[in-house]
Every structure is written in C-alpha cells, then in structure tokens.
N, C-alpha and C positions, 0 to 999 in steps of 0.2 A: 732743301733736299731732305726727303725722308729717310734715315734708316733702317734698312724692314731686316730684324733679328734673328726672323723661322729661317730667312735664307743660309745654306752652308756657306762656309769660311768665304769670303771674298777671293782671296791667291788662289785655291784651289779651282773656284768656280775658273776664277778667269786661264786659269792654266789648260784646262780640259776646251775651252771655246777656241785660244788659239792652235792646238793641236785639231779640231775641225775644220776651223778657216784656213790653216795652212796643206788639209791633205785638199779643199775643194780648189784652190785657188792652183796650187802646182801639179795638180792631176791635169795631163791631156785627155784623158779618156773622157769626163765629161766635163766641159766646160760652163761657166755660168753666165746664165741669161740675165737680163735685168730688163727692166722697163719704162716707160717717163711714167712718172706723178707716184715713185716709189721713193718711201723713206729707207735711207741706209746707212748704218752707222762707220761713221770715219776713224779709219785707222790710224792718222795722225793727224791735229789738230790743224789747222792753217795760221789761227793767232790764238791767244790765249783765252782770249775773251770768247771765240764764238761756241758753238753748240755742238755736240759732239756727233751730231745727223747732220743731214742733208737732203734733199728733196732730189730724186733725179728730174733733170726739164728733158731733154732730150741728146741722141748723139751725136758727138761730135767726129769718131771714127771708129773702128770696129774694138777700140777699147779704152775711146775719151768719153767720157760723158759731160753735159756742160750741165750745173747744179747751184742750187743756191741753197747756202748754208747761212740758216739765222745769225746774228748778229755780226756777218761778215760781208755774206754778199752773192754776187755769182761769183763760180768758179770754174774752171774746165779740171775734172778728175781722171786721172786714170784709173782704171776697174782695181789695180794691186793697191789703191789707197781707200776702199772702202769693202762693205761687205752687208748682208741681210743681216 
C-alpha cells in the first residue's frame, strides 16, 4: 500500500465522508440506487483478510444485494453495509 502525503490529515478526511454517507443513507427523501457490476466500498469488513470492495452481481431484494468480495467470496449485503 502506498502512502500518498499531498492528501489531508486521514481522521479528518474520513470524518467529513462519514457525515455524507450517513445524511445519503438515513435521508428518505432521496434514496440510493445501485446497480450490478458496480464496485462499492464496504462498511464493515466480513473477515480480516478480505478486500475492503465488493463487486455488486445482482438483487437479492429491494435492499439485499448478493456480491462478491475478493479474498472472501460471495456474500448477500444489505445496502446499510456498503456505499459508492
């Protein structure tokens, strides 16, 4: 893994992404779309080892997706465990 120094602070960045994901995600007003053969990063890991994406395949119900995540496998996610 590279790390790239131009970028600001790390805690900061990440503090400012989860106050976006959390107004897109608990907003009724506009809800989020996805779509199969979309990469999306996983908001908690499934094992240690695997990859912090996931590939969506397709849905399983209006808020499962069934997914496979490198060095784990498929998996069925729900939408509140991932994000763009």
């Amino acid at each position: 893994m590279k790390l790239d120094s131009e970028k600001p602070d790390f805690a900061v960045q990440l503090r400012r992404q989860n106050l976006d994901v959390t107004n897109k995600f608990y907003s009724n007003e506009s809800p989020q779309k996805f779509a199969a053969s979309t990469w999306v990063k996983l908001l908690q890991l499934p094992n240690p080892f695997s990859f912090e994406e996931a590939l969506l395949l397709c849905p399983v119900s209006q808020d499962e997706w069934l997914a496979w995540i490198p060095d784990h496998g498929e998996a069925i996610l729900h939408t509140r465990q991932f994000c763009y």
